[in-house]
C-alpha positions as CSV (number, residue, x, y, z in Angstrom):
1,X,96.1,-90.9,-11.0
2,X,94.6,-91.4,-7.4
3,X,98.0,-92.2,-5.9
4,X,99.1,-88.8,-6.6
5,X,96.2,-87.0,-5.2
6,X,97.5,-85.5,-1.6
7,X,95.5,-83.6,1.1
8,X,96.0,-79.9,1.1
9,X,93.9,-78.4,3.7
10,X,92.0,-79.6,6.7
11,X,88.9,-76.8,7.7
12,X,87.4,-77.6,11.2
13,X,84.2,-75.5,11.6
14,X,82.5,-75.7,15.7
15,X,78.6,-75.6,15.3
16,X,75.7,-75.4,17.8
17,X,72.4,-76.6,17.4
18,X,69.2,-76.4,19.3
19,X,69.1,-79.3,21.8
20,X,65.6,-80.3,24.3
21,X,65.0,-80.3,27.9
22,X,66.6,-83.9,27.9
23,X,66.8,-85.5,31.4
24,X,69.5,-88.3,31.9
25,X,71.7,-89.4,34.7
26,X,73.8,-86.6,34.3
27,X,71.4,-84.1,34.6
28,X,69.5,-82.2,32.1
29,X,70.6,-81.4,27.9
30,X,71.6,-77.8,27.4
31,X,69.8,-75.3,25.5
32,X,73.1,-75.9,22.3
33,X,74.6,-79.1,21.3
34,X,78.2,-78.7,20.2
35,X,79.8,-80.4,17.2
36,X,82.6,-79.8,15.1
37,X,82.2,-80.5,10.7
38,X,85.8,-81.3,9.7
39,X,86.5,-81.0,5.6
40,X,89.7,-82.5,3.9
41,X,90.6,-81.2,1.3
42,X,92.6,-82.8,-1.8
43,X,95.3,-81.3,-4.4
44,X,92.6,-82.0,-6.7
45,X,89.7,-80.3,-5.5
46,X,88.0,-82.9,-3.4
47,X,86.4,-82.2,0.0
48,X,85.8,-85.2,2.0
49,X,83.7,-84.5,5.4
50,X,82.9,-85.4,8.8
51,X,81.2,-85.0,12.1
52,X,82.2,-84.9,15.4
53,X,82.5,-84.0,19.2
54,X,83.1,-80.0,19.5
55,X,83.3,-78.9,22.9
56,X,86.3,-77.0,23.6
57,X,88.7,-79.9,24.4
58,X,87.8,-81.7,21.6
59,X,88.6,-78.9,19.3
60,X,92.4,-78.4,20.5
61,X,92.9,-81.7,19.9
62,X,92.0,-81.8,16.2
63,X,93.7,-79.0,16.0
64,X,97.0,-80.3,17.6
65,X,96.1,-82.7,15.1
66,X,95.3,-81.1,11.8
67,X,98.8,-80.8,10.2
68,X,99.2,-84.3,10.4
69,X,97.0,-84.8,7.3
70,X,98.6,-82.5,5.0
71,X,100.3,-84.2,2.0
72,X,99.3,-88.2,2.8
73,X,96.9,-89.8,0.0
74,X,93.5,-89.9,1.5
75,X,94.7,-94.0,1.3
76,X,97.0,-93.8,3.9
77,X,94.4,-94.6,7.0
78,X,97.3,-96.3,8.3
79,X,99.4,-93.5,8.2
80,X,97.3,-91.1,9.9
81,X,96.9,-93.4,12.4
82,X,100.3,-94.1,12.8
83,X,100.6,-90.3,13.4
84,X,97.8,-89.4,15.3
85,X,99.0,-91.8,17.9
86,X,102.3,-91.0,17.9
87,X,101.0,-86.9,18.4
88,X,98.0,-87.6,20.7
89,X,99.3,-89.3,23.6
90,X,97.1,-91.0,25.8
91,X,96.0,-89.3,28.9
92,X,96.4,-92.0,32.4
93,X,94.0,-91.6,34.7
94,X,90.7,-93.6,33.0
95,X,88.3,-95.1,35.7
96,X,86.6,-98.4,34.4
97,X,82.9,-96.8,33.4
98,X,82.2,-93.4,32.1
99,X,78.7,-92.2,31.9
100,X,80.3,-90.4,28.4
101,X,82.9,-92.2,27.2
102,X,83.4,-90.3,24.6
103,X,83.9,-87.7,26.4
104,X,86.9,-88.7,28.7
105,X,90.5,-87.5,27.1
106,X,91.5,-91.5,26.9
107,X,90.0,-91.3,24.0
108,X,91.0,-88.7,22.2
109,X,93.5,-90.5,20.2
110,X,90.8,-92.8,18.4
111,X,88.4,-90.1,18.5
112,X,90.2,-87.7,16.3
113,X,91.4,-91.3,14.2
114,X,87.6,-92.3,13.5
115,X,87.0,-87.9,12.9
116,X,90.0,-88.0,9.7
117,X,89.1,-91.8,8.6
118,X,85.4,-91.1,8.0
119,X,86.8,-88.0,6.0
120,X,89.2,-89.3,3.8
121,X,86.2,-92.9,3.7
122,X,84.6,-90.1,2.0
123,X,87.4,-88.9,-0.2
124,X,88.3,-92.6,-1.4
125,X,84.7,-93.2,-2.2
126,X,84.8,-90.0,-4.2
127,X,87.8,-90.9,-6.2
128,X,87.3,-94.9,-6.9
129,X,83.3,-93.9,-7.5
130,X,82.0,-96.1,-5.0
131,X,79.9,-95.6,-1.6
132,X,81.5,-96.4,1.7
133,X,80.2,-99.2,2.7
134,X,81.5,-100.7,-0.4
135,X,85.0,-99.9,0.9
136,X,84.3,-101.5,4.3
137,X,83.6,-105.0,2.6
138,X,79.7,-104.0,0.7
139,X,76.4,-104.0,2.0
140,X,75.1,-107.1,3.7
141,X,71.9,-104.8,3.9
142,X,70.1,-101.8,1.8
143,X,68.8,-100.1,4.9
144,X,69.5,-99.9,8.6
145,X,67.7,-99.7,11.0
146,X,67.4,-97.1,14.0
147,X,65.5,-97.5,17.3
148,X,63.0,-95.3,18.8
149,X,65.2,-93.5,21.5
150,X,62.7,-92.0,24.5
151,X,63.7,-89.4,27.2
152,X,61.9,-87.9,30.4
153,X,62.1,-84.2,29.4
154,X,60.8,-81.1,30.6
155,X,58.6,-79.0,28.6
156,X,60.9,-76.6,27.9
157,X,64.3,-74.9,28.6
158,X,64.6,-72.1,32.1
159,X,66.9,-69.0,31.5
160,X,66.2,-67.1,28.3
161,X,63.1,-67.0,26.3
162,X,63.8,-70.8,24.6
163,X,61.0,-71.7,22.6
164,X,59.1,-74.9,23.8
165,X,59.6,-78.3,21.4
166,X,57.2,-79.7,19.8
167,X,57.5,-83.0,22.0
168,X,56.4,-81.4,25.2
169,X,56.7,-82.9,28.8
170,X,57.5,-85.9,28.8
171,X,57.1,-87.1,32.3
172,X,54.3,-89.5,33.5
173,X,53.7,-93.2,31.8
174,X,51.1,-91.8,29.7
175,X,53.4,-88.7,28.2
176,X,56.4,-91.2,27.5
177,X,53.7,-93.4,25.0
178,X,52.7,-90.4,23.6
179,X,56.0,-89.9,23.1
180,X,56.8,-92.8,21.4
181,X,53.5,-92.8,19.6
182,X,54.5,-89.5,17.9
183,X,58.1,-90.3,17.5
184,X,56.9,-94.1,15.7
185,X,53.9,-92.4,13.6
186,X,56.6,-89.9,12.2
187,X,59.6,-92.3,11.3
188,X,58.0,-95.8,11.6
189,X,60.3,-97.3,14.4
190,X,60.0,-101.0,15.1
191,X,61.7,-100.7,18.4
192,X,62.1,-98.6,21.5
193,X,64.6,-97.5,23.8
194,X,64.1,-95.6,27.1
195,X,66.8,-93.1,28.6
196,X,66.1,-94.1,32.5
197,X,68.2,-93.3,35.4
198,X,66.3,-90.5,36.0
199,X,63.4,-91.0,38.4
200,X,63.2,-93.5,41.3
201,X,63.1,-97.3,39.4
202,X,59.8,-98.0,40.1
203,X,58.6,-95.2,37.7
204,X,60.9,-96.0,34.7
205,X,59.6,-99.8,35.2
206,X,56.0,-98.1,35.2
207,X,57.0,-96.3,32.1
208,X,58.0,-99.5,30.7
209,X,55.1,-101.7,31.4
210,X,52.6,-98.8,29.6
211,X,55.3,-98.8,26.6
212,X,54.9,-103.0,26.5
213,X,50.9,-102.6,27.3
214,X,50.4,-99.8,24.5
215,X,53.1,-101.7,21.9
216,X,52.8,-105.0,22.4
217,X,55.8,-107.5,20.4
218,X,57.6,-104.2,19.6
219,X,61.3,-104.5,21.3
220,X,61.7,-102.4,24.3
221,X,65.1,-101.2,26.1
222,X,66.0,-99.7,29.1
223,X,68.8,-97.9,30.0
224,X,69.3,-95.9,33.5
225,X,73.1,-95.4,32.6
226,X,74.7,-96.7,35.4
227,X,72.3,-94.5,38.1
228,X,70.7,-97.3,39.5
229,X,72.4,-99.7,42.4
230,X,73.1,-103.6,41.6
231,X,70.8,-104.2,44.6
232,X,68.4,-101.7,43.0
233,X,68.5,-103.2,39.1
234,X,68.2,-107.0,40.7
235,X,65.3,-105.7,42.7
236,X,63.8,-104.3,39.1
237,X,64.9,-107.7,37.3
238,X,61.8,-109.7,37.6
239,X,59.0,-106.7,36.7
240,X,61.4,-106.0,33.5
241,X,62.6,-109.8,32.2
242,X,59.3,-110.5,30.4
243,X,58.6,-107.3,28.2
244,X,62.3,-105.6,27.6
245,X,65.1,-106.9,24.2
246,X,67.6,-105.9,26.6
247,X,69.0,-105.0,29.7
248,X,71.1,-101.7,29.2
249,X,73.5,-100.0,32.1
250,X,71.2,-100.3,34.9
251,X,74.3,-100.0,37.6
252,X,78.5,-99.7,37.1
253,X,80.9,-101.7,36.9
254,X,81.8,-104.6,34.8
255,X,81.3,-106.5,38.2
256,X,78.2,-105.1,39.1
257,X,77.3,-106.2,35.8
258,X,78.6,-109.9,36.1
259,X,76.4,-110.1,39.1
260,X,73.4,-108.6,37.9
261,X,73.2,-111.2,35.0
262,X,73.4,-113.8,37.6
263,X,69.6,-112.3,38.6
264,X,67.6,-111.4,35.2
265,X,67.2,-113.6,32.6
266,X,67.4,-110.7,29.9
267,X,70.5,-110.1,28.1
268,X,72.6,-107.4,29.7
269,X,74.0,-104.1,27.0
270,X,76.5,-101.2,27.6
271,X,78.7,-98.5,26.0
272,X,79.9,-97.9,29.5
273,X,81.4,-100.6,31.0
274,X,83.5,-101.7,27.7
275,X,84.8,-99.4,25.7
276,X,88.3,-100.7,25.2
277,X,89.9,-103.7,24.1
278,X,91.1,-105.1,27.3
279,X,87.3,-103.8,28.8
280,X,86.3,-106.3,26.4
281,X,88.7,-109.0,27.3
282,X,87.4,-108.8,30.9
283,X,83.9,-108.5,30.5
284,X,83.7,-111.6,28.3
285,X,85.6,-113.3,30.8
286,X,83.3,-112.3,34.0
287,X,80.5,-112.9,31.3
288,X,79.3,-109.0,32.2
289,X,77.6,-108.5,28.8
290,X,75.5,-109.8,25.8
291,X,75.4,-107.0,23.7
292,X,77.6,-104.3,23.0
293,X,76.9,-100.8,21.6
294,X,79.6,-99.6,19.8
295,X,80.6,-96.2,18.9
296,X,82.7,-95.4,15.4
297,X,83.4,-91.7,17.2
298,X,85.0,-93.0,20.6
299,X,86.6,-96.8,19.3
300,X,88.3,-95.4,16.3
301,X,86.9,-95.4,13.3
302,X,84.2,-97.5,10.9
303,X,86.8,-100.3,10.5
304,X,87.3,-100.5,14.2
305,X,84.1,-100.9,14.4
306,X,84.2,-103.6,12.3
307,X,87.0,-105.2,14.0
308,X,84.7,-104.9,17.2
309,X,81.7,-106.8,15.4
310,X,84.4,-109.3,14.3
311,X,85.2,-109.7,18.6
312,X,81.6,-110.0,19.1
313,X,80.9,-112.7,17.0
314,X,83.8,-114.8,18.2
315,X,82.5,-114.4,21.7
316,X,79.0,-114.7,20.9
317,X,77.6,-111.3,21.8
318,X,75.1,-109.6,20.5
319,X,75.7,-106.0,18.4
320,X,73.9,-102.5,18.3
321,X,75.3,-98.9,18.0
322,X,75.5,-95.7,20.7
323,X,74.6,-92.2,19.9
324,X,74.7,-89.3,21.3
325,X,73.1,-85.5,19.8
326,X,74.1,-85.5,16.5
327,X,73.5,-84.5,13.0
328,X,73.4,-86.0,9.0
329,X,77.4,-86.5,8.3
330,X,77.5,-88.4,11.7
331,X,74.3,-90.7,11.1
332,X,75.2,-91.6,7.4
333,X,78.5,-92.4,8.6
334,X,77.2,-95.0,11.3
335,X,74.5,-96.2,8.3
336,X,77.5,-97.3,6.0
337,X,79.0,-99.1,8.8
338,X,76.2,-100.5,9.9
339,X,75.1,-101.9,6.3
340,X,78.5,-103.4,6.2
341,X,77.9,-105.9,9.9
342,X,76.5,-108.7,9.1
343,X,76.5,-109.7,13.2
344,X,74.4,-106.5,13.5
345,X,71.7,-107.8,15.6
346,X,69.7,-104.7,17.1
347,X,69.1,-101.7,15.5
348,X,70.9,-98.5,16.8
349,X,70.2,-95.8,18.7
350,X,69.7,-92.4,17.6
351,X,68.8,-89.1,18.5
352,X,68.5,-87.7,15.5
353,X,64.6,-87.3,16.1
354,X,65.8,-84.9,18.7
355,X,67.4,-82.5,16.5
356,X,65.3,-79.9,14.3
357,X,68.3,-78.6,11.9
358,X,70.9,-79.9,9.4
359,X,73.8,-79.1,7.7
360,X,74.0,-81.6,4.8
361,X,72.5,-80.5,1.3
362,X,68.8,-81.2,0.9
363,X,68.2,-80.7,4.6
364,X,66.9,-84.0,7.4
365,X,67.8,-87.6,6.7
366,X,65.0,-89.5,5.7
367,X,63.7,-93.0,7.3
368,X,61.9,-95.4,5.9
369,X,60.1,-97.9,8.3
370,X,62.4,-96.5,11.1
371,X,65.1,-97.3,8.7
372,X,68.1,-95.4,7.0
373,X,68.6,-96.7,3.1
374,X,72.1,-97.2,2.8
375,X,73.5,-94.9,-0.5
376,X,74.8,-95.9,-3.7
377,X,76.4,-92.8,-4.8
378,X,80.4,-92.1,-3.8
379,X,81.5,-91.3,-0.3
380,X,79.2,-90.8,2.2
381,X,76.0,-89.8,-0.1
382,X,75.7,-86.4,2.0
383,X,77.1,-83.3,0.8
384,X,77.8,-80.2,3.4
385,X,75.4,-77.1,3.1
386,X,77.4,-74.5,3.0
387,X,74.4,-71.8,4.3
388,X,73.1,-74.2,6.4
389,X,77.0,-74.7,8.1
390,X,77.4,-70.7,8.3
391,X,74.0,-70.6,9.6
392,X,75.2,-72.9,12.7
393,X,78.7,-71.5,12.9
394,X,76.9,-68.6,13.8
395,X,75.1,-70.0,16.4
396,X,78.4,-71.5,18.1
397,X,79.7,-68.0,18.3
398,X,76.6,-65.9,19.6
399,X,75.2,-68.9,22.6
400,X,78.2,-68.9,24.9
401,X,78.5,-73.0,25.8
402,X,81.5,-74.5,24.7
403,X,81.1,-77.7,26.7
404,X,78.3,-79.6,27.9
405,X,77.5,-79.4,31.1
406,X,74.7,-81.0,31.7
407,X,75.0,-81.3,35.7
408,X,74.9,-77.1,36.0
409,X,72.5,-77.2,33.8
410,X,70.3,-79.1,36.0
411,X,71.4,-77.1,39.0
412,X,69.4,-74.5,37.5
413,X,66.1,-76.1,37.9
414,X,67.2,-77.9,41.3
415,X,70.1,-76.0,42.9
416,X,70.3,-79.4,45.3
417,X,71.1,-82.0,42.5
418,X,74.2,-83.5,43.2
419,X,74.9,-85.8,40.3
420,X,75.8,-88.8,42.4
421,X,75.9,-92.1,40.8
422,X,74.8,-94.4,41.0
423,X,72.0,-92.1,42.5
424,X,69.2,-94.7,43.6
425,X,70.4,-97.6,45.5
């Protein structure tokens, strides 16, 4: 019977994966994204999976936490919660925006929560015979769909002999629409978002105004995480308010925020500025925000998640999802969530696009019309590659980063960058 099925063994396995010349507020994406494929495993043979952050921190937590699983019912979400929260205690210290939230060891109690939920999700949908999504509530759509996400880049990597990607530079108003040309022509995306913060305003606003010229009615975002000024992002307000969906970031604080909404008439996004309950509580009172990106990796889980949407539809905001580099087990878990919101009123980000290798069976996630069909078969759909995860394993070991860095990496094409934020006022 299921109630007598436990968990036996948890298996966390670090990979790496080739990453682009990425530029962002931060600095520049190493050569090796890190993650971490986390299997559960049951008394009756079962292995229910999951994706993850894996930079070294990360990794000694879910290892601190790993015993906690053994011998629950992959049922007992509330359980492992219970016990991750008792065992991960929270770390003081959080400021009130991080450029990567999920990064900052606040959340490493509902990051490793969200880790073991999508897992045992997975397990539950195994057992019963159902996807998911049906154990979040059912589909209130068969496909989800993902946004176009743009970055300035470099053509390739410095240091060793990286090869170049096959997006090339991606610098001047003309190489960003190619971009998004070739990024639309290969997965059909009916919107676009822009990674800004980069380059003085006046060139990201450029950029924009050749994205709206060469795409005209196709949604267009921008989103200078937090690197631009509130005097800066009010001065860029008026050239932005009649081509962009939405507002994203442009400068820190939930007050800077507030203020800026006073000055654009577009709807104003984060993941930075609220990414906690009481974030949420304040923003909605200083009216900081319309729409909120969630995360399922840093707020806890797919049915956090879904309490989230439920928060954003009682105060009226708008919904969308974050990403950050990432591979199959991570996107189809975000899809069944996703398909399960009906208050899901933008289509999420990904940067899947980005990534050239996989670790599921049957290799890269298709989309259709920039969209990810939601599965019908048990669990998550995806089942791990067991070459493909050696393969990456392997890679962890031999390329030496074990957590991203992405202002030293930068300091290796510009010894000078600082990494100040918000870095043009």
């Amino acid at each position: 019977m299921a109630r007598d099925i436990t968990i036996t063994h948890v298996r966390i396995t670090p990979i790496a994966f080739r990453d682009g010349p990425l530029l962002n507020a931060a600095g520049i994406h190493e050569p090796w994204a890190l993650r971490a494929i986390v299997e559960i495993e049951t008394s009756d043979g079962r292995v229910g999976i999951s994706e993850t952050y894996g930079d070294e921190p990360m990794l000694k937590v879910l290892e601190q936490a790993r015993p906690l699983l053994i011998g629950l019912s992959p049922f007992a979400l509330n359980t492992m919660e219970e016990r991750v929260r008792a065992t991960i205690t929270a770390v003081p210290g959080a400021v009130e925006f991080e450029l990567a939230p999920g990064s900052h060891a606040a959340k490493n109690a509902p990051k490793v929560i969200s880790t073991f939920e999508v897992g045992m999700l997975d397990l539950q949908g195994q057992i019963v015979g159902a996807p998911v999504v049906d154990l979040l509530g059912g589909a209130v759509r068969s496909s989800v769909p993902y946004s176009a996400y743009l970055f300035f880049k470099y053509a390739e990597h410095v240091g060793k002999p990286y090869a170049p990607d096959a997006w090339g530079e991606g610098i001047s108003p003309a190489q960003i629409v190619a971009q998004a040309q070739r990024m639309i022509d290969l997965y059909g995306f009916q919107s676009i978002k822009l990674k800004g913060g980069v380059f003085e305003p006046g060139h990201e606003v450029a950029c924009m105004q050749a994205l709206a010229k060469a795409f005209p009615g196709l949604p267009l975002r921008l989103d200078p995480n937090a690197n631009w000024s509130l005097a800066a992002s009010i001065a860029a307000a008026p050239a932005l308010d009649e081509i962009l969906e939405y507002y994203e970031d442009p400068t820190p604080g939930l007050e800077g925020m507030a203020e800026l909404a006073k000055h654009t008439k577009l709807p104003l996004a984060t993941n930075m500025v609220i990414t906690t309950m009481e974030d949420f509580r304040k923003g909605c009172e200083m009216g900081s925000v319309k729409v909120l990106l969630s995360d399922h990796h840093y707020w806890g889980g797919l049915r956090a998640t879904q309490t989230l949407a439920r928060m954003c539809r009682l105060w009226g905001l708008g919904m969308s999802m974050h990403s950050n580099s990432h591979l199959g087990i991570s996107l189809m878990a975000m899809t069944h969530v996703a398909a399960s919101v009906p208050n899901l009123t933008y289509a999420c980000d990904t940067h899947y696009p980005w990534q050239e290798e996989e670790v599921v069976k049957g290799g890269r996630i298709r989309f259709e019309q920039g969209s990810v069909v939601v599965p019908t078969t048990p669990g998550l759909g995806v089942e791990l590659d067991r070459d493909a995860l050696a393969t990456l394993h392997a890679q962890y070991l031999e390329c030496g980063v074990r957590n991203r860095d992405d202002l030293k990496q930068m300091r290796r094409y510009d010894p000078t960058f600082t990494g100040k934020t918000p870095r043009f006022l």
